[in-house]
N, C-alpha and C positions, 0 to 999 in steps of 0.2 A: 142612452145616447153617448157617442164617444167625448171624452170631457179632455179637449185639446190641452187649456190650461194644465190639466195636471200630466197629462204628459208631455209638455215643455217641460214642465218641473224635472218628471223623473228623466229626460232625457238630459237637461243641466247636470244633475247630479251624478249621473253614468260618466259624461263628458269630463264634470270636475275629478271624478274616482279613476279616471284612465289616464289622466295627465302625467307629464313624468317633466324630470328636469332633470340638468348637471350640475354637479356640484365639483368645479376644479381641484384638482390636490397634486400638488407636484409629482413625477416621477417616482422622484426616489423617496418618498413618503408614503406611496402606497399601499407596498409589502406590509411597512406597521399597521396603517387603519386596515389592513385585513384580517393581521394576524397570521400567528400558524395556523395552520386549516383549516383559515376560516374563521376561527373563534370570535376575534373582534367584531367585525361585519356580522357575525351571525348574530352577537348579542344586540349591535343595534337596531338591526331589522324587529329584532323580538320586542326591544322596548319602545320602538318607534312603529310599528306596522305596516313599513312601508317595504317594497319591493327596492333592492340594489340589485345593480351589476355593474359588471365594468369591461372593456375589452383589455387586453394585455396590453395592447402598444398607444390606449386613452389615456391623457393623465387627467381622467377625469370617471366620474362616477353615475351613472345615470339611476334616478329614483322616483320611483311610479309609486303612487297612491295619492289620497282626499288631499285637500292643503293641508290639512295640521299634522298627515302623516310625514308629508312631504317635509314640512317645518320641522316637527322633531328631529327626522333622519340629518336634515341637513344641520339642524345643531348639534347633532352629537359628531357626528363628522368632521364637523369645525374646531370641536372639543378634543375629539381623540389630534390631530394635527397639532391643536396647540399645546397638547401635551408632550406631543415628540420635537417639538422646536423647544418646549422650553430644557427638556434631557440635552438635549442638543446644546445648547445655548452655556448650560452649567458644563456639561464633558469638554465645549471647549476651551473654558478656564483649568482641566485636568490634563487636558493634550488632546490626541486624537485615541477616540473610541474604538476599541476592537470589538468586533460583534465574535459574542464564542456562546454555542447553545448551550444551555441552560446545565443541561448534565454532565458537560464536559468543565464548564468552570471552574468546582475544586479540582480537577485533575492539571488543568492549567495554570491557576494559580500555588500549588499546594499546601501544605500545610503550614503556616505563618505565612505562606506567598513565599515560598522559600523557593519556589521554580521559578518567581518572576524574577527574583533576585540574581536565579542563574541564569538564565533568560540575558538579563541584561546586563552581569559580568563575559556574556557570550559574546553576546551583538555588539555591544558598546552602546545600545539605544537605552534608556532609563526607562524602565515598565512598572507601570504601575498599577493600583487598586484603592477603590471608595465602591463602596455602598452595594459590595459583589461584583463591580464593572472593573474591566482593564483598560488602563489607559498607556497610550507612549508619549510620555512628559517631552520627551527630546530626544537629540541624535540624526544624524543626517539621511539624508534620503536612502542611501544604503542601507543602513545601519535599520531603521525602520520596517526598511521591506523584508529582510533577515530577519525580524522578530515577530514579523506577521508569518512569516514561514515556517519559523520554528514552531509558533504556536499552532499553524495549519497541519503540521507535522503532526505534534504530539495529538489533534482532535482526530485527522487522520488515522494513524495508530489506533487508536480508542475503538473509533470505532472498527477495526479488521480484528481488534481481537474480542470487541464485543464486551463493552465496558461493564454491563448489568450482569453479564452469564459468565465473565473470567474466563472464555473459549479458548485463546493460547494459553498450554504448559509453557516454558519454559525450563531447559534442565541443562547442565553444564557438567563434562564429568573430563578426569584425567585420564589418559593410558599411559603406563611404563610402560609400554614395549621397548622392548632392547637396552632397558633402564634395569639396575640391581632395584631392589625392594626400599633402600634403605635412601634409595639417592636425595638429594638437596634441588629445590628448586628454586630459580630467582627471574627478576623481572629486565626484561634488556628492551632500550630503546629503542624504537623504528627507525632506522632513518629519515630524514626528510623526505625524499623522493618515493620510499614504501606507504607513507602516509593516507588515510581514511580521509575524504570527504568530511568532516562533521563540524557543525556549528561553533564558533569558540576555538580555544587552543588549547585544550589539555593536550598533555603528554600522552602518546602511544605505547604500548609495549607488545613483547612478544612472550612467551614463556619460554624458559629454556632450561638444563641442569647447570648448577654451578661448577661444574667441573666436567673433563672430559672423560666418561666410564667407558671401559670397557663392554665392547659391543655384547648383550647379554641372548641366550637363545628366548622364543619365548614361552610362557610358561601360563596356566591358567590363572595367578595370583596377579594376572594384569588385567585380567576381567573380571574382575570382581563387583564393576557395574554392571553388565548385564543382566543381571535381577530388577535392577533398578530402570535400565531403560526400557525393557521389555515389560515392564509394569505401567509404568508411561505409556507406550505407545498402546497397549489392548486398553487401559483408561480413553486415551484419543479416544481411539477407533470406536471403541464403544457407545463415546458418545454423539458422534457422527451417525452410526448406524440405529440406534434404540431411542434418543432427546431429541433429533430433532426433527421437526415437522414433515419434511417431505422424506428424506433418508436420500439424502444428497450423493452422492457417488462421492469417490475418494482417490487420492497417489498418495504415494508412499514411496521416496527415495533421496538418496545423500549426495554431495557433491565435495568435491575437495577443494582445497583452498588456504588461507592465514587467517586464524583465529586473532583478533588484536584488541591488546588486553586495555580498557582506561578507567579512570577512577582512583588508582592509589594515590597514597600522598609519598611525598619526596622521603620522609624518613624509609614506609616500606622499599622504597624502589633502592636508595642505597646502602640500608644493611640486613632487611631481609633477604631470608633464606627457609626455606620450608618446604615441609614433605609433601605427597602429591594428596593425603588426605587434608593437609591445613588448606594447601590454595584449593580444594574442593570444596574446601569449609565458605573461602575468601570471594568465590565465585556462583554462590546461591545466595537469591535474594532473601532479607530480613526485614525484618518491621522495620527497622532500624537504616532502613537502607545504606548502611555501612559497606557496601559491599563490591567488588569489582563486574565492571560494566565489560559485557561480551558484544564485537562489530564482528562479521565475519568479512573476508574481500575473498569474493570467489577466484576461483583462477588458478594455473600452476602454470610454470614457464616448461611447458613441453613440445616437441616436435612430431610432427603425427608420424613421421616413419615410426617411430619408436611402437605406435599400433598397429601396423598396417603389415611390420615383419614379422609380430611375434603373436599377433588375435585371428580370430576366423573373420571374414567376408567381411564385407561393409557392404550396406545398401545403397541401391541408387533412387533416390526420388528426383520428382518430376520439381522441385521448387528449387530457385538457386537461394534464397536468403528470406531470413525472418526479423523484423525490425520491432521493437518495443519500444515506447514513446509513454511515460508516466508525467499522469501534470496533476495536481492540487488544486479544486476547485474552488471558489470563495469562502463555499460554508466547510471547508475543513473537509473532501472527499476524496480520496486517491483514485484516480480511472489512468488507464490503462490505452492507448491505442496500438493493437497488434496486425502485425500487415506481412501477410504471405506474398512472394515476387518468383513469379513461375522462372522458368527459363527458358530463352528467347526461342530456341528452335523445337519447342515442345509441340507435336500437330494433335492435341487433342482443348477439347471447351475446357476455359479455367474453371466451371463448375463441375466438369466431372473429376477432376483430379482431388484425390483425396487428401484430407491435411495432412500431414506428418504425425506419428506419437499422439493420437488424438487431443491435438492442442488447441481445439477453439471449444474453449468453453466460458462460461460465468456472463455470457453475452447481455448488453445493454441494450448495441445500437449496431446497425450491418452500415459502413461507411459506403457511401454512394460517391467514388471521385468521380469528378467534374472532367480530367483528362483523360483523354481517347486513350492515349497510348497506355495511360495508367490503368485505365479500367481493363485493359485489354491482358494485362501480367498481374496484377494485383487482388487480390481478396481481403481486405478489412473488416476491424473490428472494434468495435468501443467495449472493454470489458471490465468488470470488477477484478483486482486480485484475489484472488483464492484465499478461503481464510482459514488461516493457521492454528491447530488443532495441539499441534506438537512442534517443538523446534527443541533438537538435540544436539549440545555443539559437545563434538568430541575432539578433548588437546591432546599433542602428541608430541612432548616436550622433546623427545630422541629424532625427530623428524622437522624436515622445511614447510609441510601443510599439516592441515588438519582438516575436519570434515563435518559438516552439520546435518544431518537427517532430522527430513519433513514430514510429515502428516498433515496434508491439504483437507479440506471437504471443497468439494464443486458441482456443479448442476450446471447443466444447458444453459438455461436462461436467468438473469439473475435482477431483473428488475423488481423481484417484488424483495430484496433480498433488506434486512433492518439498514444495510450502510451502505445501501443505493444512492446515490443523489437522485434532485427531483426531475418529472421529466422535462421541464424546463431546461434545466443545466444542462443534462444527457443530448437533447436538442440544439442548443447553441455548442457545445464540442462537437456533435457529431460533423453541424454543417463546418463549423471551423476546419474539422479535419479531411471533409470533404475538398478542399482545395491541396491533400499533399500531391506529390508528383515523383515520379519515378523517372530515374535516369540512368542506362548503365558506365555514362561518363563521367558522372559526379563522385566524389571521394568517398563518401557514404551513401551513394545510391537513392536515398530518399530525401527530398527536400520538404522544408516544411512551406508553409501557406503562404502565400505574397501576403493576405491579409494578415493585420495586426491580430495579436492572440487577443480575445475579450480577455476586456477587466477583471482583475482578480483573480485567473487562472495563471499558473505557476507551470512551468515546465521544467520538469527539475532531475529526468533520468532519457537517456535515450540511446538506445544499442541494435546492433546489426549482428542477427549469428548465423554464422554458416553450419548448420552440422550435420553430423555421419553417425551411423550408427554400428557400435562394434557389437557380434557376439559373441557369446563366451559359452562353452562347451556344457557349464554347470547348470543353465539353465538362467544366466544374468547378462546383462547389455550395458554397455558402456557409448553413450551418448558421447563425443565429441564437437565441443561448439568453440568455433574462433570465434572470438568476441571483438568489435570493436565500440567502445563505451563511451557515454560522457554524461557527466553528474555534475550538477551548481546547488548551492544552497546561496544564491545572491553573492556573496561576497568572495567565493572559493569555487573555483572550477578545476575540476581534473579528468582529464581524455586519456585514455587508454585502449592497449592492445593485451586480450590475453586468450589461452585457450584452457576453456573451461571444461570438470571434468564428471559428468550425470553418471550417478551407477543406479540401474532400476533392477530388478527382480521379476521377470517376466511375467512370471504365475500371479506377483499382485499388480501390476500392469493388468491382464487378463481379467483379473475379475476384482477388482476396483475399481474397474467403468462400468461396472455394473449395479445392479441390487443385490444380487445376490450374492455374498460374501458373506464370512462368518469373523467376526474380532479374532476369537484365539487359533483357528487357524490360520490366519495372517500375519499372528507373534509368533507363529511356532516354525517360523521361517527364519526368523531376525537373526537367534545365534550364525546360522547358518552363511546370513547376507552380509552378517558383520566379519566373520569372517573371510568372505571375499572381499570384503572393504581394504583388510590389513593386506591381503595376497597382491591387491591392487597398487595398494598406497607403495608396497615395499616393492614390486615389481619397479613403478615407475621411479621411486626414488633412486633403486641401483641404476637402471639406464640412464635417467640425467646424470647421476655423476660420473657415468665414462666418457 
């Protein structure tokens, strides 16, 4: 016979096993009871047996299982929360808390906390440390947000050159061209108005000879790094193509510009004097970190007639301007938004026109603007920066620039990449920047969002280039970009105008967006490119001076 009584029973007990409840937790407390991926939640679901979840925009936690599952989960729940008020409660007897991930913290505070110390000789905020945390004891509102930026900076960094793998070289070398063997060099100030963007106020320099020599022909005894950097760059390249994972595609090419020197103390800067092997010595980093810190400021003050009389053709593409937009996300991310602006009377679809220099890569997110007229010129992009394999800054004390040669890796798509942000973040920038707008009567063409930036995004680099591309007969291209630029690090802003100067090498162009490439046959280019480097630099130096 069917025995009702027990199954009421077993149906109470289905009923009580399917119940579920909330359990409140403020907003901005939830990220902690979850944890990084998960961890936290995952361990109380295990010690409690009960079912979580949560929607994104709840501030609350919904939890299914028996009552004493239910009971558990929501005690421990209650426990992880009062754990984070009572952090909370003692950081704010220390000041306010900076959140910096776990791996990045000795890099930010460094060794005695000797960064925070420069940190806050920088900012004028006082930065401090207990118990591994960093705190900002004081300092005003300004001064605050400068220190949360400089710190977003340096995690930033970290991660593009890939803090566990050491992925960027760094290498710094001298050229005496048109210098005797023997000459002297010394350290001369920037003026105020040539001045770097950077956090603080150290003194600037430039390199130069102490004395005015006699213009010298030039001679192999001034490449004498060349072993050195073409050892450098097949190392990159190497490990681009063979370590790692996917075998990423690549560029390879230098730009001209002012090397600017900072770091020394006042005795070097007013009575030193040394050969170009010592400041070679002075300008490689050491355990010791003793050593002079290399900025580069891209740029040369040039006229483009000076290309346009004496190079082959110039191309015509279908875009009038490319705009770059760099912001700093809360957990320390550097993203990029790059934004192609066709030109007005072009009669073809903006998706059949191809990008210029195949420049959309390392892609997060495909910006969707909200404005007609925008969407109707515009191609966008949310993208990682490229990250940097090689960085070769060469000085050229007899000369007004100098010039740094890159070694990128890049890939298509770059979401799954270690210094991706999460898709979260990638999601609230993209729609953020789904409100830019394009105008050709505006001073800079692109305007940003009526909407406020979300919290704790940093906007902190943003530029317009126009460029042309020259070729050269040897088999090399000189990119022309007018720039017009603007950089803040909170408490310093500087806008500029300059025209900047890309020298690429076609063949690694060619087959550096590709797989197929071999390392030493792509050094065995280098002498060759570097040499057109010099033809270039010294070409354009003679024309600006007439």
């Amino acid at each position: 016979m069917f025995d009702r009584s027990a199954y009421n029973h077993l149906k109470k007990q289905n009923k009580e096993a399917m119940e579920s409840e909330l359990v409140e937790v403020q907003s901005d407390m939830k990220g902690h009871v979850i944890g990084k991926g998960g961890c936290n939640i995952k361990e109380i679901m295990a010690k409690s047996g009960a079912k979580i979840s949560s929607r994104r925009y709840e501030d609350s936690f919904s939890i299914s299982g028996d009552t004493e599952q239910r009971a558990r989960a929501r005690s421990l729940i209650l426990e992880k929360v009062q754990e984070i008020q009572r952090r909370r409660n003692d950081a704010r007897s220390l000041g306010e808390h900076v959140e910096i991930p776990q791996v990045y913290k000795g890099l930010v505070m460094g060794k005695g906390g000797d960064n925070l110390r420069d940190i806050s000789t920088q900012t004028g905020a006082k930065v401090t440390r207990k118990d591994g945390e960093v705190y900002i004891a004081s300092g005003t509102e300004q001064q605050r947000q400068q220190a949360k930026l400089y710190i977003s900076t340096i995690i930033a960094a970290a991660r593009m050159r890939g803090v566990e793998n050491e992925f960027n070289k760094v290498r710094r070398f001298i050229d005496g061209c048109n210098l005797p063997t023997d000459c002297k060099l010394r350290l001369e100030q920037v003026s105020e108005g040539d001045r770097m963007v950077h956090p603080g106020m150290q003194s600037q320099y430039r390199l130069k000879p102490t004395e005015d020599y006699e213009h010298q022909e030039p001679n192999s005894s001034t490449d004498g790094y060349h072993s050195q950097i073409m050892d450098a760059a097949l190392e990159a390249l190497r490990q681009i193509k063979y370590e790692t994972e996917e075998q990423p595609k690549a560029d390879m090419w230098c730009h001209l510009g002012t090397a600017i020197i900072r770091g020394a103390d006042e005795e070097e800067v007013t009575e030193g004097e040394w050969s170009i092997d010592e400041v070679t010595g002075k300008l490689q980093s050491s355990e010791a970190e003793n050593y002079w810190k290399v900025a580069f400021k891209e740029g040369v003050n040039l006229d483009e007639k000076i290309l346009k009389g004496n190079l082959c053709e110039t191309t015509t593409e279908d875009f009038k301007v490319r705009y770059d937009l760099t912001y700093l996300t809360p957990c320390g991310h550097q993203v990029r938004c790059k934004v192609w602006v066709a030109k007005a009377d072009i009669n073809k679809k903006l998706e059949d026109i191809p990008i210029p220099f195949s420049d959309v890569k390392n892609i997060l997110e495909t910006i969707h603007f909200e404005d007609e007229v925008t969407r109707s010129r515009c191609q966008g992009w949310l993208v990682l920066p490229s990250r940097r394999y090689l960085q070769a800054d060469i000085l050229f004390p007899s000369c007004e620039f100098d010039c740094r040669l890159t070694i990128r890796g890049r890939t298509d798509r770059a979401v799954n990449a270690d210094y991706a942000p999460d898709e979260e973040t990638r999601l609230i920038m993209s729609k953020y920047l789904s409100g830019l707008t394009f105008d050709d009567e505006d001073d800079f063409g692109l305007r940003l969002p009526e909407e406020t930036i979300p919290e704790g995004f940093h906007l902190i680099h943003k530029r317009s280039s126009k460029r042309t591309l020259y070729t050269a007969n040897e088999g090399y291209a000189i990119i022309l970009s007018k720039e017009s630029s603007w950089r803040s690090d909170i408490l310093n802003e500087d806008s500029r105008e300059s025209t900047d100067l890309h020298l690429h090498c076609k063949e690694w162009d060619e087959a550096l967006c590709t797989k197929d490439w071999e390392p030493d046959a792509i050094v065995a280019k280098l002498p060759e490119f570097l040499k057109f480097l010099k033809q270039v630099q010294s070409f354009v130096a003679q024309e600006m001076a007439e």
